[in-house]
N, C-alpha and C positions, 0 to 999 in steps of 0.2 A: 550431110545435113538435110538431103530433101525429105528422107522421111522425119525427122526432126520437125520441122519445119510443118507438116501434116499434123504433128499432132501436138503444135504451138508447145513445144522443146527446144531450148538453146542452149548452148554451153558456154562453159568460161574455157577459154585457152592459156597457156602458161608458156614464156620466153626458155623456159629449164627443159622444156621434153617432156614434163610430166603427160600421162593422160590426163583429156579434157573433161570437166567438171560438167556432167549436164542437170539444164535446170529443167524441174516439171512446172512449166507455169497454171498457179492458181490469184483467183481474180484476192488482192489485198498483198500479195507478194512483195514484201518491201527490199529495197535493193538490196540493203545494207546489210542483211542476212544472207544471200549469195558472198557478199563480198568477204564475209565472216566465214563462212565455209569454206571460202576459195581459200585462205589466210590459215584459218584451222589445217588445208588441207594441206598445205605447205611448211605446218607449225612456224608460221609466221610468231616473232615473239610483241610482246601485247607493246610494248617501247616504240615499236619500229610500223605500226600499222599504220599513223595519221600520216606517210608516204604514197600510201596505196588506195588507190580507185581502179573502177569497173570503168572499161571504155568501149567504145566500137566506132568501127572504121568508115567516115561519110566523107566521100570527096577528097578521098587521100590525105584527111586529118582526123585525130580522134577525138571523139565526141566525149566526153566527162558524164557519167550517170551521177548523178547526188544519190547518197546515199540513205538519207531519210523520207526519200519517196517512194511511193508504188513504182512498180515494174508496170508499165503500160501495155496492153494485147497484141498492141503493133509492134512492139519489141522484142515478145515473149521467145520468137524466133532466130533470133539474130543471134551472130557467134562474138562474143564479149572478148576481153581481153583486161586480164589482170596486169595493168600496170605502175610502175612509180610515176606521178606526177608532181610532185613538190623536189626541185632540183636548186638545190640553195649550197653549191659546193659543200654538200656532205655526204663523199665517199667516206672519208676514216670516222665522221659521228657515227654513221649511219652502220659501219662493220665494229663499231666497239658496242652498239645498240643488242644489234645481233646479224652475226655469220650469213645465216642463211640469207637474210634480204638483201645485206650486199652485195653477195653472189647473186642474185632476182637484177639486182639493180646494173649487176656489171654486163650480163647478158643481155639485158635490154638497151644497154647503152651501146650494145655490140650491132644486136639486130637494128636501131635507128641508125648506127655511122655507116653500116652497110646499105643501109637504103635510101642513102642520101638527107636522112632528114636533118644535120646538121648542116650550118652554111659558114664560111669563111672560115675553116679549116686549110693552114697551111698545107702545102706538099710534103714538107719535112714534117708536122705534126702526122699528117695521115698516114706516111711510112711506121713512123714513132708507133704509131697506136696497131699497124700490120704487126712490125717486130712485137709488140709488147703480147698481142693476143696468139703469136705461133709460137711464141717462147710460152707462154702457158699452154698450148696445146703440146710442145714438144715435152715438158716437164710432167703433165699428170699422165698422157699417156705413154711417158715413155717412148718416144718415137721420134726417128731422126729428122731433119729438116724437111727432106723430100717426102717422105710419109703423112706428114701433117700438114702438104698444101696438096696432098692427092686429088683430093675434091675440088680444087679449082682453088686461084687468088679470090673468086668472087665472094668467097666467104669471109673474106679480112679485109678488103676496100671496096669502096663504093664502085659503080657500072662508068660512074663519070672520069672519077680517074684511069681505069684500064682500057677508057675511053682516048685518052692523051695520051697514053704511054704503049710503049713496049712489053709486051708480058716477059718475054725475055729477061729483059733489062730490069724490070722490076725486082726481077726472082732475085736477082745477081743483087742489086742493091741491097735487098731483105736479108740475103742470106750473110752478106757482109756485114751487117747491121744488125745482129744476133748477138754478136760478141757484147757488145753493151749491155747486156741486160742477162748473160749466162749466171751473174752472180744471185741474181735477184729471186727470190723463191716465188713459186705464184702468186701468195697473195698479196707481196707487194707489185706483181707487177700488173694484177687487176687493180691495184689502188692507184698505181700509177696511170694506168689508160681509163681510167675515171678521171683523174686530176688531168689530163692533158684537153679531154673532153668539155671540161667546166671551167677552161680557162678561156675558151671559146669564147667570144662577144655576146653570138646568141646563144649560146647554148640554154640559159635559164631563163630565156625572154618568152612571154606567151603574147602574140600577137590578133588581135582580130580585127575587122572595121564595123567601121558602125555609124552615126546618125548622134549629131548633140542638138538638144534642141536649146535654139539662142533668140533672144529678142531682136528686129530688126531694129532700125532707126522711127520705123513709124507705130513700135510696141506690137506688131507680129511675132508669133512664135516660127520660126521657121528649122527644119533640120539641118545640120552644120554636116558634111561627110568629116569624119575623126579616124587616125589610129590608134586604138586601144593599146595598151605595151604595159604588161603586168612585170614587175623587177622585183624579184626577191631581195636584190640588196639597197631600193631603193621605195616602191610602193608602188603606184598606180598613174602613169603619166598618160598624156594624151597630144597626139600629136597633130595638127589641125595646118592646112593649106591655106592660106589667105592672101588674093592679091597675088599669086605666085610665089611665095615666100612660105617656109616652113617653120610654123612654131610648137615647141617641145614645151610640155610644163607638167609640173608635177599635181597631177589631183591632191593626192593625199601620201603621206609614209604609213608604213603598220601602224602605227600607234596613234595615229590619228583618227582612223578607222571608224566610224561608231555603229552604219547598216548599210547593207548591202538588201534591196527588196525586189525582188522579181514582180512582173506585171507590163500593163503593157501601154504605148502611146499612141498616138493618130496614126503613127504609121508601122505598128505591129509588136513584137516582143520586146522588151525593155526592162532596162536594168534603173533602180532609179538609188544613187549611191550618196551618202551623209556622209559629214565628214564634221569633224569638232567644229564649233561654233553654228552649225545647224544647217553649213552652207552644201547644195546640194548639185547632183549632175543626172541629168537622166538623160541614158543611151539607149540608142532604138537599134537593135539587131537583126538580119536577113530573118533569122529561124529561134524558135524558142530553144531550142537544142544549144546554138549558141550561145545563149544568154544566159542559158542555164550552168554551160559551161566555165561561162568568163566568171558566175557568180561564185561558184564550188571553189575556183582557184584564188580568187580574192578570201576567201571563207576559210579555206584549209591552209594559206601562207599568213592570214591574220594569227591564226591557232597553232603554228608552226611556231612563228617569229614573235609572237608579243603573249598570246594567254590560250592556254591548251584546252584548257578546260572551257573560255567564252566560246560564242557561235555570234556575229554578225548576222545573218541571213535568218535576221526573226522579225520583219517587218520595220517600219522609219516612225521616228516617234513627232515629226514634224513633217506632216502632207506638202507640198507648195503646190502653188500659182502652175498650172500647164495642163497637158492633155494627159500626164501621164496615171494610170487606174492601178492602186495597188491588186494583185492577187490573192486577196486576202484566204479564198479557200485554200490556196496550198503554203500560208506562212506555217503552219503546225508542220510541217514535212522538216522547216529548219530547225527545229527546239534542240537545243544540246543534250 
């Protein structure tokens, strides 16, 4: 990538093996046409693409590009990564849609379990999900047990578990633990370590923090520290510390929805969010990158789960009372 990087070149990476997609950056480059090439390149089918975003990797999370914005100079180099991010327990929609993304989506589910980035994953699910992906390695390549953990167990559970365990005693467990799923042909058994995955607590939880701004007692504005917690099967809640004590509420459901507008308040980037009846929330986030982020996933599970065709993320049709400044140069970047 260094010489990439000289002559403001960066690619897209893909979880399948493909070769990486490199981009030539020119100044008006809009995301969304990488992300259409990457998707092209893949014969992504046209059903199964509001799954997929352009991301890259800051602080060992990944960043969400929007898609109806310019590629920015400082970006132009960096290595992308083509991934799903709308996870709303559908493995089987998502492989009746089409094949190919499923298979995208099963591998990428493989490289996060292996990297830890799932949390509260039983011991017995984590085996379940080793057996389920060496019984599909043993099956397409034809190749007996020992053959397909050649390359290490690290390829089938995380660094934390073979952190606890015995590698030994593992092998033994897995290999015992085979029989269960001999019958099973591979695609149900990538369907199955999908579904064991999304039964996970968090698995489809998007978390961030952030900054509410709340009136005090003497009508100051002041920022509240909040946790953002995006639910696909629930909507947009926020969870806030008070007094020592923890309260959970819910913003809004999908359907409630009415704008999501990027922009920014006294204390930096800022999400300022409608919801029916005109009642509103504005969140203040460390970095525009974030903000930008939490807005794309509010945007893309509103268009998932309620209406494919709306876009949220085209400005608030009712200003309020506070410090927060809409963006208005970049509302055109959301138009559907």
């Amino acid at each position: 990538m260094s010489v990439f990087r000289k002559r403001k070149v960066g690619c897209v990476n893909f979880y399948t093996g493909h070769p990486e997609l490199t981009i030539d950056f020119k100044p008006g480059l809009v995301v969304k046409s990488i992300l259409d090439s990457a998707l092209n390149y893949l014969n992504v089918a046209s059903a199964a693409r509001i799954y997929f975003c352009l991301a890259y990797e800051k602080d060992s999370t990944f960043q969400i590009l929007s898609p109806f914005r310019n590629l920015d100079r400082s970006e132009a180099g960096l290595q992308f990564w083509l991934r799903i991010h709308l996870r709303h327990k559908n493995a089987v929609e998502l492989q009746r849609a089409d094949a190919i993304a499923f298979d995208y989506y099963f591998i990428q589910c493989k490289w996060d379990f292996v990297a830890d980035v799932f949390q509260s994953i039983s011991k017995d699910n984590q085996l379940r999900l080793a057996c389920l992906d060496i019984a599909v390695t043993m099956k397409t390549l034809k190749v007996d047990f020992d053959n397909a953990i050649k390359a290490g167990l690290e390829q089938f559970v995380p660094p934390s578990f073979l952190n606890q365990h015995k590698v030994k005693e593992v092998k033994r467990v897995l290999q015992e633990s085979l029989a269960n799923f001999a019958t099973l042909l591979p695609g149900a058994c990538k369907v199955h370590y999908v579904e064991i995955l999304e039964a996970s607590p968090t698995f489809s939880m998007h978390g961030f923090k952030a900054t509410k701004e709340v009136q005090n007692h003497s009508g100051r504005v002041i920022h509240e520290p909040v946790e953002i917690w995006i639910k696909p099967a629930h909507g947009l809640w926020l969870w806030t510390t008070a007094s020592g004590a923890t309260e959970k509420r819910v913003v809004s459901d999908w359907a409630s929805l009415v704008g999501v507008n990027l922009g920014t308040s006294s204390k930096g980037a800022a999400l300022q969010v409608t919801v029916l009846g005109g009642k509103t929330e504005v969140l203040t986030f460390e970095a525009q990158r974030v903000a930008e982020t939490c807005a794309i996933l509010l945007d893309s599970y509103y268009r998932l789960l309620c209406n494919p065709v709306a876009c949220i993320l085209q400005g608030l049709l009712q200003p309020v009372p506070g410090s927060f400044k809409p963006d208005v140069g970049k509302q055109w970047l959301f138009q559907a």
